[in-house]
PyMOL Python script that loads the backbone (N, CA, C, O; Angstrom):
from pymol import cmd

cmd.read_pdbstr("""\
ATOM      1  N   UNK A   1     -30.027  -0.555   5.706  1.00  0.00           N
ATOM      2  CA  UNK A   1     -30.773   0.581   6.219  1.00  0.00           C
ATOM      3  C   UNK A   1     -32.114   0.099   6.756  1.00  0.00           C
ATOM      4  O   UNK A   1     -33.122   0.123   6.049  1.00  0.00           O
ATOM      5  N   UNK A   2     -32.117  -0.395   8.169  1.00  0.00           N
ATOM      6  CA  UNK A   2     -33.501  -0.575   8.434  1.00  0.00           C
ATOM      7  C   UNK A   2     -34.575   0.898   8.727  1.00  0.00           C
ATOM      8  O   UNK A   2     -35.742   1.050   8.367  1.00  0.00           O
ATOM      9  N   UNK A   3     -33.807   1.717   9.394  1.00  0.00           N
ATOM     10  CA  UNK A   3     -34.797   3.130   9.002  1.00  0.00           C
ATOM     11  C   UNK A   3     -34.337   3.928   8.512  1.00  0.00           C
ATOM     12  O   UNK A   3     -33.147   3.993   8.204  1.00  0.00           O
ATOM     13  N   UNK A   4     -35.266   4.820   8.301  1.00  0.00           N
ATOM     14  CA  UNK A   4     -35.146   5.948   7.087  1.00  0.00           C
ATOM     15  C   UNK A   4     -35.898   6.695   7.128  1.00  0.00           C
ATOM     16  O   UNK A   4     -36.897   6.829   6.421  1.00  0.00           O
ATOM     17  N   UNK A   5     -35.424   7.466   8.203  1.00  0.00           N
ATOM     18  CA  UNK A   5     -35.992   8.768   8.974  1.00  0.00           C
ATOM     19  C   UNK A   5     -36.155   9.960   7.836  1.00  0.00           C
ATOM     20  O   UNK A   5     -36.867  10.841   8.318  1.00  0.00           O
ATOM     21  N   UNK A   6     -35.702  10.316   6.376  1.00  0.00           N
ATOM     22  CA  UNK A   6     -35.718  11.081   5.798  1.00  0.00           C
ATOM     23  C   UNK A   6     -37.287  10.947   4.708  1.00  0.00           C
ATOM     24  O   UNK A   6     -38.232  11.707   4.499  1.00  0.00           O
ATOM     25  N   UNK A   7     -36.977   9.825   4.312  1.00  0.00           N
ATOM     26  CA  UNK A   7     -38.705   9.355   3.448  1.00  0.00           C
ATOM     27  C   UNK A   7     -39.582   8.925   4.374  1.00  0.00           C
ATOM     28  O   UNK A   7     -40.753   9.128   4.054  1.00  0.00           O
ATOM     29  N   UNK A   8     -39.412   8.392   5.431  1.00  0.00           N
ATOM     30  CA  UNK A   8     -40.612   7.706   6.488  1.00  0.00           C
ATOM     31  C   UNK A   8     -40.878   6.796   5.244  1.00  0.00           C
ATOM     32  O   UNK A   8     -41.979   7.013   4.738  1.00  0.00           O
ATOM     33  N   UNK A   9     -40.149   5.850   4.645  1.00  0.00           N
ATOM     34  CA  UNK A   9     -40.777   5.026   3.644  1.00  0.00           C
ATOM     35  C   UNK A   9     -39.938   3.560   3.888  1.00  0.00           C
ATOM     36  O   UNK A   9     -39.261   3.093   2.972  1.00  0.00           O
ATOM     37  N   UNK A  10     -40.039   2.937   5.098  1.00  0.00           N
ATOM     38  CA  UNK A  10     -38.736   1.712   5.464  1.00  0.00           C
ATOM     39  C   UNK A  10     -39.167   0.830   4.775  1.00  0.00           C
ATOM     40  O   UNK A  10     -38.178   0.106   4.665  1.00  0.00           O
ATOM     41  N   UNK A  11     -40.183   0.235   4.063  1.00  0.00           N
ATOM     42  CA  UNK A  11     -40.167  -0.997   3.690  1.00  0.00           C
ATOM     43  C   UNK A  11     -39.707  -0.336   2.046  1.00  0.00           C
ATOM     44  O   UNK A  11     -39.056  -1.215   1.481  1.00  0.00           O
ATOM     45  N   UNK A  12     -39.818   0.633   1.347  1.00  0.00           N
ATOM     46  CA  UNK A  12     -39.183   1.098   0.100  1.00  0.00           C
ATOM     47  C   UNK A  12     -37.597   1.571  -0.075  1.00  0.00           C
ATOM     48  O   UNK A  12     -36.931   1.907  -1.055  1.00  0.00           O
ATOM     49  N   UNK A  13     -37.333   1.447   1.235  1.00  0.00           N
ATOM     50  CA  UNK A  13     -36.137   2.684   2.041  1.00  0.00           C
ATOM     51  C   UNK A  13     -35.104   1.289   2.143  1.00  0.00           C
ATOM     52  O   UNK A  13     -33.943   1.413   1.752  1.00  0.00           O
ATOM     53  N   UNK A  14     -35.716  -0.415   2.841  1.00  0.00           N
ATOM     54  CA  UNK A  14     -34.751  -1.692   3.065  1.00  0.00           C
ATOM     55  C   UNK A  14     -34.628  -1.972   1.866  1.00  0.00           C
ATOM     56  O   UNK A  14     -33.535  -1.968   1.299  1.00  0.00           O
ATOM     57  N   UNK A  15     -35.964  -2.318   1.181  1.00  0.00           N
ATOM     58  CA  UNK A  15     -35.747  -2.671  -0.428  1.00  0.00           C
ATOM     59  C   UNK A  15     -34.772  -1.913  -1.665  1.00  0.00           C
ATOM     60  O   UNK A  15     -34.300  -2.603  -2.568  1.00  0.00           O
ATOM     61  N   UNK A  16     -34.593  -0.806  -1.612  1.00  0.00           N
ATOM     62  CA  UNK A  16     -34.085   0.373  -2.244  1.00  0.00           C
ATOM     63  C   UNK A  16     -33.449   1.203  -1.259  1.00  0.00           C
ATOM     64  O   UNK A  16     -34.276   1.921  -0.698  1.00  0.00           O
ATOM     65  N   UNK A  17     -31.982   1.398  -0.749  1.00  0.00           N
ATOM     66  CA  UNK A  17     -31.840   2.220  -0.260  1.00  0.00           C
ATOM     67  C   UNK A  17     -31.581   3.435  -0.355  1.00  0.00           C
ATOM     68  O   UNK A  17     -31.655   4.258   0.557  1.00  0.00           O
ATOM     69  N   UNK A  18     -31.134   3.699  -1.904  1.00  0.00           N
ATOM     70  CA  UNK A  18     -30.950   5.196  -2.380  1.00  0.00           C
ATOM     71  C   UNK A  18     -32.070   5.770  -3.258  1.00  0.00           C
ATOM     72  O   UNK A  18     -31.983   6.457  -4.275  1.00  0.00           O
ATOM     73  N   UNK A  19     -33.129   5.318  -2.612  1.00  0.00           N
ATOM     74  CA  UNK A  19     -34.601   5.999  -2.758  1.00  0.00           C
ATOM     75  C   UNK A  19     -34.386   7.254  -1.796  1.00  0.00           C
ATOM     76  O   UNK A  19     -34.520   8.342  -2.355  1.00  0.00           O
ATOM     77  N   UNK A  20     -34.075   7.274  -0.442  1.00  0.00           N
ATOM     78  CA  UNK A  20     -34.319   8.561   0.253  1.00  0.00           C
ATOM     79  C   UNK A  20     -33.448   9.716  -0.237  1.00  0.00           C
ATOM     80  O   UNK A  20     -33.562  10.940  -0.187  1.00  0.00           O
ATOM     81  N   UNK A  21     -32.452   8.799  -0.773  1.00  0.00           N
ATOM     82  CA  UNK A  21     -31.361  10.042  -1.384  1.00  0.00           C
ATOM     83  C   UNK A  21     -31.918  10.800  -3.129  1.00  0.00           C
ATOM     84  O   UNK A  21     -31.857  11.870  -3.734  1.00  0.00           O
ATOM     85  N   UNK A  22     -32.279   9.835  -3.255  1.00  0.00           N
ATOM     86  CA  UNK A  22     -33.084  10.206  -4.891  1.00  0.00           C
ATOM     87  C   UNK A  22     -34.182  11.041  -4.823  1.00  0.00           C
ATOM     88  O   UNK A  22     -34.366  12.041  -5.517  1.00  0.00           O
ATOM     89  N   UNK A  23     -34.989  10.547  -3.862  1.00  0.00           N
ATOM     90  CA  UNK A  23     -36.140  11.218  -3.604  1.00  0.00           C
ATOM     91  C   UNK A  23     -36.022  12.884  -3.594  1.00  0.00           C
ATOM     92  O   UNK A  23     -36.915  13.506  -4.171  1.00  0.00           O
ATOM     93  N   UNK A  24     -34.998  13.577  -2.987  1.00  0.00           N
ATOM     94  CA  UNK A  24     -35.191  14.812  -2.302  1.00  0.00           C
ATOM     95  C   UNK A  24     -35.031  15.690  -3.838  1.00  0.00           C
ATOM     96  O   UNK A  24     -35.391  16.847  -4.054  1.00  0.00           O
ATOM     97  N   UNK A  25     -34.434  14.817  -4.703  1.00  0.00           N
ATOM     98  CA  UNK A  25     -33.425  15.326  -6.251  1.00  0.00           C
ATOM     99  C   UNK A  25     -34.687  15.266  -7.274  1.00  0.00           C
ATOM    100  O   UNK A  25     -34.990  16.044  -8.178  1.00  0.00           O
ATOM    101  N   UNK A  26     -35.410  13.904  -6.756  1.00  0.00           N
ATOM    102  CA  UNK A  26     -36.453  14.128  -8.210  1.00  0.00           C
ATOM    103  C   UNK A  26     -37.343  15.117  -7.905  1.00  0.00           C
ATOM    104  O   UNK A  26     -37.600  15.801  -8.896  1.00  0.00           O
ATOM    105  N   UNK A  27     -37.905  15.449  -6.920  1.00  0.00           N
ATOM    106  CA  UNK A  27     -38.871  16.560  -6.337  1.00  0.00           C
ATOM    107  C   UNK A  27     -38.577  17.615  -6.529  1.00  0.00           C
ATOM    108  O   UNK A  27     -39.483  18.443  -6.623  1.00  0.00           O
ATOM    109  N   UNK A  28     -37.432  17.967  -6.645  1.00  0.00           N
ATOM    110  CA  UNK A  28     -36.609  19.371  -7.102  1.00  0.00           C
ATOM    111  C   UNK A  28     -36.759  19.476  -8.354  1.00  0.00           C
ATOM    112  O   UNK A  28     -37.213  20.522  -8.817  1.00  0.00           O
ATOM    113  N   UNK A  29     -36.324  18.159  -9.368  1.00  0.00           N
ATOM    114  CA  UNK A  29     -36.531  18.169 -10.622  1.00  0.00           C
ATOM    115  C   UNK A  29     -38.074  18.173 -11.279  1.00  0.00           C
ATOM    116  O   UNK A  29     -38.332  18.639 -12.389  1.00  0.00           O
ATOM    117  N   UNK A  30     -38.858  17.679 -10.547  1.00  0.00           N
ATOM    118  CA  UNK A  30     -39.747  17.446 -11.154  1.00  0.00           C
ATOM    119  C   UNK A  30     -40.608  18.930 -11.351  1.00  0.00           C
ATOM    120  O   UNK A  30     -41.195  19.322 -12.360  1.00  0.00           O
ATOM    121  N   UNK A  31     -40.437  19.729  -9.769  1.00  0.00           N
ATOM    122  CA  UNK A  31     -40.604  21.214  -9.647  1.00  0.00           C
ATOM    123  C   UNK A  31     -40.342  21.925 -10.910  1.00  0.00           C
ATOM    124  O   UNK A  31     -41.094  22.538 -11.668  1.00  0.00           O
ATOM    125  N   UNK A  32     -38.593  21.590 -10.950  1.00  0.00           N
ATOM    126  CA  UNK A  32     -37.995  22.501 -12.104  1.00  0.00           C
ATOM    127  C   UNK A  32     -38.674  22.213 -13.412  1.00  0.00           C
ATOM    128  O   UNK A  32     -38.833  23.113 -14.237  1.00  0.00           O
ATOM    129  N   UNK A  33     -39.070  21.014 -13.619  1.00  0.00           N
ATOM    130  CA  UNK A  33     -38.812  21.088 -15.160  1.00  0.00           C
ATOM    131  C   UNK A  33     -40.841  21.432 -15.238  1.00  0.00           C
ATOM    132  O   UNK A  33     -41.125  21.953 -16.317  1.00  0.00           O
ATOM    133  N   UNK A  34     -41.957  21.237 -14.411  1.00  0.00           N
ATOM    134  CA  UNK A  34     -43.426  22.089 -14.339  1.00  0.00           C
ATOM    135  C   UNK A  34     -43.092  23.356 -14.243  1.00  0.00           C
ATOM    136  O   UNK A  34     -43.830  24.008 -14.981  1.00  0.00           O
ATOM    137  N   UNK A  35     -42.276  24.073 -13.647  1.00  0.00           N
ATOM    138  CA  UNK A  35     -42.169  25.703 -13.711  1.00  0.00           C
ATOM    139  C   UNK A  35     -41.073  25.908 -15.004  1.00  0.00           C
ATOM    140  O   UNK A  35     -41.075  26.973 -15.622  1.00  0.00           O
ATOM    141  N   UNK A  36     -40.283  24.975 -15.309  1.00  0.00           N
ATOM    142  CA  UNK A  36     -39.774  25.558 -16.917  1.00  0.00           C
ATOM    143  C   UNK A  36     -41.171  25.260 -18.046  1.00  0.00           C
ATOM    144  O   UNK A  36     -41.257  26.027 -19.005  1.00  0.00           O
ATOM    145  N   UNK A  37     -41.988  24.400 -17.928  1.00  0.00           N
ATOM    146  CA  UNK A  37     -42.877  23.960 -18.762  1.00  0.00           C
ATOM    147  C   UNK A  37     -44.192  25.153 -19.039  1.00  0.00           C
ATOM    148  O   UNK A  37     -44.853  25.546 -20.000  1.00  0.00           O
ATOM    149  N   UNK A  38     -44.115  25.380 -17.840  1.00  0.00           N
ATOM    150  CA  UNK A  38     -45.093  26.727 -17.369  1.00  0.00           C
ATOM    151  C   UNK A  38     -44.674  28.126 -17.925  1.00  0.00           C
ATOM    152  O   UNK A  38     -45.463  28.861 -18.517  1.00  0.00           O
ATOM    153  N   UNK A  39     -43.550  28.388 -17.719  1.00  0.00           N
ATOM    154  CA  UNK A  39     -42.911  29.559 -17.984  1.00  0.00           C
ATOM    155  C   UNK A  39     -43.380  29.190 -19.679  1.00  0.00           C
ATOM    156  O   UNK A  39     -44.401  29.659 -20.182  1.00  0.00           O
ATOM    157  N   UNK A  40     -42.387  28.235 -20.440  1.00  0.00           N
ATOM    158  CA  UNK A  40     -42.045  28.308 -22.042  1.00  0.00           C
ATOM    159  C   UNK A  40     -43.808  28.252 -22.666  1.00  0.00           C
ATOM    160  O   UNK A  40     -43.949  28.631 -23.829  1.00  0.00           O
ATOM    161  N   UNK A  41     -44.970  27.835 -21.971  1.00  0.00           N
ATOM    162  CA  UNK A  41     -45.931  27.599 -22.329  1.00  0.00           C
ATOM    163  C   UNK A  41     -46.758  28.787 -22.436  1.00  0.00           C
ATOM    164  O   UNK A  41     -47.460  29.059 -23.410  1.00  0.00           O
ATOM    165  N   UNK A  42     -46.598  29.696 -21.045  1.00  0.00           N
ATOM    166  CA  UNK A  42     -47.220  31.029 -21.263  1.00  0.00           C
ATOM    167  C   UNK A  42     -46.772  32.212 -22.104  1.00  0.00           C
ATOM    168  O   UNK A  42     -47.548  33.102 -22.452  1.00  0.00           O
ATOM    169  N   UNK A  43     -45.126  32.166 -22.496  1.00  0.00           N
ATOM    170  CA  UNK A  43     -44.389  32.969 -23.054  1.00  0.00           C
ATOM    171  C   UNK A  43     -44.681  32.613 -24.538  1.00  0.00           C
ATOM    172  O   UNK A  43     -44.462  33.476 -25.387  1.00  0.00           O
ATOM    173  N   UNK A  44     -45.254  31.157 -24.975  1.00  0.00           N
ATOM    174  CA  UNK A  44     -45.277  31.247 -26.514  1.00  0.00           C
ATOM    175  C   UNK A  44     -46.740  31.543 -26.869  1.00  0.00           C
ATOM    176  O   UNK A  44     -47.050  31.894 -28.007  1.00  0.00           O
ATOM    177  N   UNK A  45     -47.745  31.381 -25.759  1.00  0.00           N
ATOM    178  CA  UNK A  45     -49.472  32.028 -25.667  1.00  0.00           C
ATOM    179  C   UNK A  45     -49.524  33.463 -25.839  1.00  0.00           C
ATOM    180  O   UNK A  45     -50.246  34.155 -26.558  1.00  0.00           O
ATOM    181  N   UNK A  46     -48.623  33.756 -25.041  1.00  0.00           N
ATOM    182  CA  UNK A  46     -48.626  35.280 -25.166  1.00  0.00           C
ATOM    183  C   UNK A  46     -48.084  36.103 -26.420  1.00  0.00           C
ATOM    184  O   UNK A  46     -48.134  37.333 -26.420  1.00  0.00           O
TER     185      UNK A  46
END
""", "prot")
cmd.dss("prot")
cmd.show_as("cartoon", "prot")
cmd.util.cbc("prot")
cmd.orient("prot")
């Protein structure tokens, strides 16, 4: 994979190529699990 039009990240993208594919999954996850953290945090304050 010399480019990697999805991360704009080619020198992480040749080295690693299923970084662009990982990438889109951890960002989702990482979302999910700050808004589950958020949610369970205000619900046991309250």
């Amino acid at each position: 994979m010399k480019n990697c039009k999805l991360c704009n990240l080619s020198r992480v993208c040749n080295d690693l190529p299923g970084v662009c594919i990982l990438i889109p999954y951890a960002a989702v996850a990482v979302v999910a699990v700050t808004i589950g953290y958020l949610f369970v945090t205000q619900e046991l304050l309250a």
